[in-house]
C-alpha positions as a printed NumPy array, in Angstrom:
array([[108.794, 105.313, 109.631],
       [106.35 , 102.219, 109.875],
       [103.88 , 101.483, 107.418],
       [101.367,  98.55 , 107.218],
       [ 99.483,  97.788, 103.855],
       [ 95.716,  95.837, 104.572],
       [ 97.085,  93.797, 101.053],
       [ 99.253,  92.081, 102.963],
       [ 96.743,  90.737, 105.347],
       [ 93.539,  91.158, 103.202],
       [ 93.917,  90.361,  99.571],
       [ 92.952,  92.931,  97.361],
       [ 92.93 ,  95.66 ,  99.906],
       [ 94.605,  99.197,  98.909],
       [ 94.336, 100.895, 102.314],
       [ 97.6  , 101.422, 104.351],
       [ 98.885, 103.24 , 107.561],
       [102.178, 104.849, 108.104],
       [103.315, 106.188, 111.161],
       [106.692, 106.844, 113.201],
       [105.75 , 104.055, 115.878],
       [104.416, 100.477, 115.388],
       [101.59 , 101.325, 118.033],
       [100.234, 104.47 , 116.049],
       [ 99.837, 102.31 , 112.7  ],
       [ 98.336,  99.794, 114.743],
       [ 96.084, 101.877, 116.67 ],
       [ 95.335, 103.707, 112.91 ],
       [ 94.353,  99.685, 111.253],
       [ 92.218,  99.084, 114.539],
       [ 90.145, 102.535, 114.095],
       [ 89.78 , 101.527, 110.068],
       [ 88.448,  98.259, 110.54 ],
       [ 86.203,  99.325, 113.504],
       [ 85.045, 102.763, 111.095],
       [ 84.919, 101.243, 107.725],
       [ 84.637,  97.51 , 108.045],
       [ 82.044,  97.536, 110.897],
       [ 84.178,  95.569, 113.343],
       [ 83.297,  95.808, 117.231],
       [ 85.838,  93.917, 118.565],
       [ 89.273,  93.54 , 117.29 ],
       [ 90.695,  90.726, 118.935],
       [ 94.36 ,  90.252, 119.983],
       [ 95.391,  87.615, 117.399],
       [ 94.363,  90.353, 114.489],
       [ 96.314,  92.797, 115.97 ],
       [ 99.423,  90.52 , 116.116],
       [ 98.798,  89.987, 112.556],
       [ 98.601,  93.398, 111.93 ],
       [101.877,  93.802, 113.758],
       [103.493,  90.895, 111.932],
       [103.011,  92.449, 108.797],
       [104.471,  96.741, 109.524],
       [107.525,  97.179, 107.772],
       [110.364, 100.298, 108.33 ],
       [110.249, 102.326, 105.453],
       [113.584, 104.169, 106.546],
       [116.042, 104.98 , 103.802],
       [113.941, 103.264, 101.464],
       [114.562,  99.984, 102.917],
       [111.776,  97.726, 103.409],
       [112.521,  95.476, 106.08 ],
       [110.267,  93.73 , 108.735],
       [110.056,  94.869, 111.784]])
């Protein structure tokens, strides 16, 4: 399992996205910032900071991935 938390990129944020792949919880972050945060475009160096920060919450490890 893969989970991102938006605190780790955006202080003070409590939203988060877990999925089995790194592209779902990315695609999931993209779709939150463009639905609740207004953005249009998401550019590429966002979503390699997005990517920089999912973790694999397998066996209760958490471990970048």
């Amino acid at each position: 399992m893969k989970r991102f938390e938006s605190g780790s990129l955006i202080p003070g944020a409590t939203w988060h996205a877990e999925a089995e792949s790194e592209a779902e919880v990315v695609r999931r972050a993209v779709e939150n910032l463009r639905t609740y945060h207004g953005e249009t475009e998401v550019r590429p160096d966002m979503i390699e900071r997005i990517k920089e920060r999912i973790v694999d919450t397998d066996d209760g490890q958490k471990t970048k991935h």
